[in-house]
N, C-alpha and C positions, 0 to 999 in steps of 0.2 A: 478735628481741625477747628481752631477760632475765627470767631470772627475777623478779625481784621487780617490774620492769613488768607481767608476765604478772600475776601475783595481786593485784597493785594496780588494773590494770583492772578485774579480776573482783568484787574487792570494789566495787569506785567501781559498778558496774552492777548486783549484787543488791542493792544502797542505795539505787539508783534515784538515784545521784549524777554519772553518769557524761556525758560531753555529748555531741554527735552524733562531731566528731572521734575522741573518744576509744573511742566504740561501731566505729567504723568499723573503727578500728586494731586492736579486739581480734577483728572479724569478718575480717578479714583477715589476723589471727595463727593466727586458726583452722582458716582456709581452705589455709592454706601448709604447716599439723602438726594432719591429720585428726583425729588420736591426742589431740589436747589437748580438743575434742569432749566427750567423754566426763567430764572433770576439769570440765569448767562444768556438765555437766548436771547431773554428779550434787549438785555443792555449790548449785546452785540447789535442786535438792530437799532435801537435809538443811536449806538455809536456812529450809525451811518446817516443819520437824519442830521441836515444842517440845522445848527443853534438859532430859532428864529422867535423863541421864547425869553421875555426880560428878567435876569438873572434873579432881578430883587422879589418880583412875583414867583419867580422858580421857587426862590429858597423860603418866601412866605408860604407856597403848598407844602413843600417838605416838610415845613419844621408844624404845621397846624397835622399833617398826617401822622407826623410822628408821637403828635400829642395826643391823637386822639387813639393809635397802638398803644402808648401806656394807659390810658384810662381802662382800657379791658383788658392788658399785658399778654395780647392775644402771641405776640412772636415774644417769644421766650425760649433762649437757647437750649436753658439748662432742664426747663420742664417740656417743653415738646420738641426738641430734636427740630428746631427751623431756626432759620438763623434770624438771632437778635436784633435788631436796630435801634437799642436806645436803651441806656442808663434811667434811674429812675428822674432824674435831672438832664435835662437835654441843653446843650449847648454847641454852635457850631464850631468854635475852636478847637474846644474837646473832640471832633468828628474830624479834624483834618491836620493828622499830623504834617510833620516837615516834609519827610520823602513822596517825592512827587509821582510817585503810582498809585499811590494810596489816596493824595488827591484828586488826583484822575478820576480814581473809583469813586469818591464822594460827591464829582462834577456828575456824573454818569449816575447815581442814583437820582440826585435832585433831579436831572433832567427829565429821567425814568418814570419820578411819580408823576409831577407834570402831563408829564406825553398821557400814561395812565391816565389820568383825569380827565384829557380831552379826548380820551377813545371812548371814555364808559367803560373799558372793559377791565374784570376784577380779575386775578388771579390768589386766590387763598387756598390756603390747606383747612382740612376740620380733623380734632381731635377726638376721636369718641374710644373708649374703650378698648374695644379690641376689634378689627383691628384698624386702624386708623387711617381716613382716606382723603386723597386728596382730590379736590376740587377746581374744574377750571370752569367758568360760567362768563359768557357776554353778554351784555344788555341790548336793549332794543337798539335799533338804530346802527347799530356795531357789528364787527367781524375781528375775528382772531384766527393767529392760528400759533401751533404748537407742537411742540416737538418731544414726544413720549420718552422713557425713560430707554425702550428696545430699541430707539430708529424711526418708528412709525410716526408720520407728521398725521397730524387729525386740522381743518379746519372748522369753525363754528361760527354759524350764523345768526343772525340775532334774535336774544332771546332764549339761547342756547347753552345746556352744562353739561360737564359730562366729568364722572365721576371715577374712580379706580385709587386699589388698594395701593399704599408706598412701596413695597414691594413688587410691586409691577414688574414685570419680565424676570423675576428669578426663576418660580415655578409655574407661575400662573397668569397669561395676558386677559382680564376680564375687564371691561368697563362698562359703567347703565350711562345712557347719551336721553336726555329730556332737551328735546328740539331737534335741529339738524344742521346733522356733520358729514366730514366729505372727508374721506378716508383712506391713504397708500400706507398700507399694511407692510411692513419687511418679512419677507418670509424667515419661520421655524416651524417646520413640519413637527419635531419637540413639544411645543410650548403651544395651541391652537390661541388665534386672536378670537376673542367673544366679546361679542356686545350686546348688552342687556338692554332695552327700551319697554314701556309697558307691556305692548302685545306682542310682541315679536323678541325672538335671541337669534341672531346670526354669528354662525359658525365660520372664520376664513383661515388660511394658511397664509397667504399671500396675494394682495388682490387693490383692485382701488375701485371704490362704491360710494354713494351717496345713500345716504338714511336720514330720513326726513319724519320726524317724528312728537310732534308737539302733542302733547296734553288735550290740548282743545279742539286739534282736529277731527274731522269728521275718518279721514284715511291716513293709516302709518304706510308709509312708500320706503321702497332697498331698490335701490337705481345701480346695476354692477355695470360699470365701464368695462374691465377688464381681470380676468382671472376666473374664482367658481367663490362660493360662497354656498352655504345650508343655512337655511330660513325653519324655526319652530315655531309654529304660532302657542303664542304661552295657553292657549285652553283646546290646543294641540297637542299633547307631547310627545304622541307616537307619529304624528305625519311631519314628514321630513319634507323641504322642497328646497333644490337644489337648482340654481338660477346660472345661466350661461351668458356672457357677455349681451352686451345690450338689450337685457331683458329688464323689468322692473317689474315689481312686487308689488300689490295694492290688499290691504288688508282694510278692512269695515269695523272701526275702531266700534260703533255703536252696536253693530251686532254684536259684538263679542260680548258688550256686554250685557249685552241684552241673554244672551245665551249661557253667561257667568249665572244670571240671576235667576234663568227659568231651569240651570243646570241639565241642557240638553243643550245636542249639536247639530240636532232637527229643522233649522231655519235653512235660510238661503243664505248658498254658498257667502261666506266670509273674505273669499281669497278669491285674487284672478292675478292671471300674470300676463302683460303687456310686452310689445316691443319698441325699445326706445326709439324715438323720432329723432332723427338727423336736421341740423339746422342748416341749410344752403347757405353760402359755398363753403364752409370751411367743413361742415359734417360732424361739427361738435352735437352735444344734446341740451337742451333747457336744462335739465336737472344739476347742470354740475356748473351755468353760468354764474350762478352767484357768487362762485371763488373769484372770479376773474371780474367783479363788482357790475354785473348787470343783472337787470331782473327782467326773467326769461319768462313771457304766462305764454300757454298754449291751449288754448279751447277752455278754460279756464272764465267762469262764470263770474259775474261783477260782486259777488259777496264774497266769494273767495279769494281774487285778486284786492279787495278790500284789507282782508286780515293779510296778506302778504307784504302789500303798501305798509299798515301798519309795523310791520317788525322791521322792514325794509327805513323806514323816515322817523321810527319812533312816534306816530301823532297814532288819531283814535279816531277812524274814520265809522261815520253814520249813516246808514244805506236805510231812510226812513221811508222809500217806496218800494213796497214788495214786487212790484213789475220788473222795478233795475235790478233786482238780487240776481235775478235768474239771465238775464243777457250774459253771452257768452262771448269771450274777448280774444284776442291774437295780439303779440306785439312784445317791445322789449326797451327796459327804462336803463340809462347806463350813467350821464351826466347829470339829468334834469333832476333841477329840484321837486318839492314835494308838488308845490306849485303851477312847475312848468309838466308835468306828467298827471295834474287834475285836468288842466286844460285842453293836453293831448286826446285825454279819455273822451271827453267833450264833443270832439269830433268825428267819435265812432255812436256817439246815445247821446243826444241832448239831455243836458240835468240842469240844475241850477246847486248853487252851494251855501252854505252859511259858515264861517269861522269862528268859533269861540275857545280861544284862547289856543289848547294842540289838541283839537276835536275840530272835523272837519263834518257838516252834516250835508250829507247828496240827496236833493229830492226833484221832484218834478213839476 
């Protein structure tokens, strides 16, 4: 399919203009380039955001993003199978023929990049050899979410990617997730969903989980709301652990590798499994608040709610007295700025602060 079929369909359907043939043709454009997926969802959701952006800055983001796709000719129709956005000569007249769905669709990107630039969050494909994967990653400060090529919606928190093959859901549902995501899986007993993270592979059929799994942390967590799931710790491969609703998973990212290096699994235990805590009155759990954009700490130590503030406001916070690292916090940030939630903290530990510049330094 072309391009400009492609975003003609798309308009003709958020117009609710589209016919059944023509729904068919573009569910079946979809189905053939998983990767395009993501380009409807998300311009169906901008479609729903009122226009509170000035058109003339709109179309000055576009056309500077657009310029800056040709300098590395990263979307190229004809060499990677994603859909093109731009001639080697860009021009807006050229992008917006007469019929008016077609404009629609070109009002609905500009807006799209836009809105994109004030989320932070990227969505790209990577081309490597074989076989070729795509990419969704949010930045600090940000959340997204997304809708898999099978059905399955994954949310991402900031700071967060998560990777998988184009072929996704034909023979094989595997994805690696570096940070943390929040996951309603559709069931295929067929096809198992797998998720890859450093230390840990979880196995599901059908289920919704949180996995929490940053790089830098000290602990990779699998928080299962609902369903069953199997947990492999990667310098595990024969111990299997199979987690039951409201249980959660805490794995010792540092021993492991500590135990990678000394090539023995003689240390202390690695793994312990908890049960999640209910939050009064509604009996939700902290682990899965931050979909619903609040930030949920529970006994949760002032160096650690630190690096969470950070991914959470995007700044860089500085805990330069070792006494405050270790106080241990309760409580939950949902409206407040960075600001208004230093201040809060304030009230639980006396500190003092310094700001320079998006470094926040906490001392005593």
């Amino acid at each position: 399919m072309s391009q400009e079929r492609f975003w003609l369909l798309i308009a003709k359907k958020i117009a609710n203009e589209a016919n059944e043939q023509e729904l068919i043709e573009l569910n079946q454009s979809i189905k053939d380039h998983p990767e395009w997926q993501f380009a409807v969802q998300q311009l169906e959701n901008i479609w729903e955001i009122p226009p509170v952006y000035n058109k003339e800055k709109a179309e000055d983001a576009f056309m500077l993003h657009l310029n800056k796709l040709a300098e590395n000719d990263q979307f190229d129709l004809k060499k990677d199978n994603i859909i093109s956005l731009h001639p080697p000569k860009f021009s807006l007249s050229q992008f917006i023929p007469k019929w008016a769905y077609y404009a629609a669709a070109s009002m609905i990107m500009i807006i799209g990049v836009f809105y994109f630039f004030t989320k932070e969050t990227t969505i790209k494909s990577i081309v490597k050899k074989e076989p070729a994967l795509n990419e969704i990653s949010t930045r600090l400060g940000s959340k997204s979410q997304v809708k898999l090529p099978d059905g399955s919606v994954v949310w991402l928190n900031g700071g967060s990617k998560l990777e998988y093959q184009k072929d996704f859901g034909k023979t094989t549902r595997e994805v690696s997730l570096t940070g943390e995501g929040y996951f309603d899986v559709v069931k295929n007993k067929e096809v198992p969903f797998i998720i890859n993270t450093k230390s840990i592979r979880i196995k599901v059929l059908g289920t919704v989980f949180n996995v929490k799994a940053y790089p830098e942390d000290k602990q990779t967590e699998t928080s299962l709301i609902k369903g069953r799931i199997e947990v492999t710790i990667k310098n595990r491969p024969d111990d299997k652990i199979i987690l039951s609703p409201n249980e959660k998973l805490i794995v010792e990212n540092e021993l492991i590798e500590a135990q990678k290096k000394q090539k023995t699994i003689d240390l202390l235990p690695a793994v312990s499994i908890n049960k999640l805590k209910f939050i009064t009155p509604d009996s939700s759990v902290a682990e899965n608040q931050w979909v619903e954009n609040k930030l949920v700490f529970r006994d949760q130590t002032f160096e650690e709610l630190a690096i969470m503030m950070e991914r959470w406001y995007n700044v860089k916070i500085e805990i330069q007295s070792e006494g405050l690292k270790l106080n241990r916090m309760n409580g939950n940030f949902e409206k407040e700025t960075v600001d208004q939630a230093i201040e809060a903290l304030k009230l639980i530990i006396p500190f003092k602060t310094i700001q320079k510049g998006n470094t926040i330094i906490i001392y005593q």
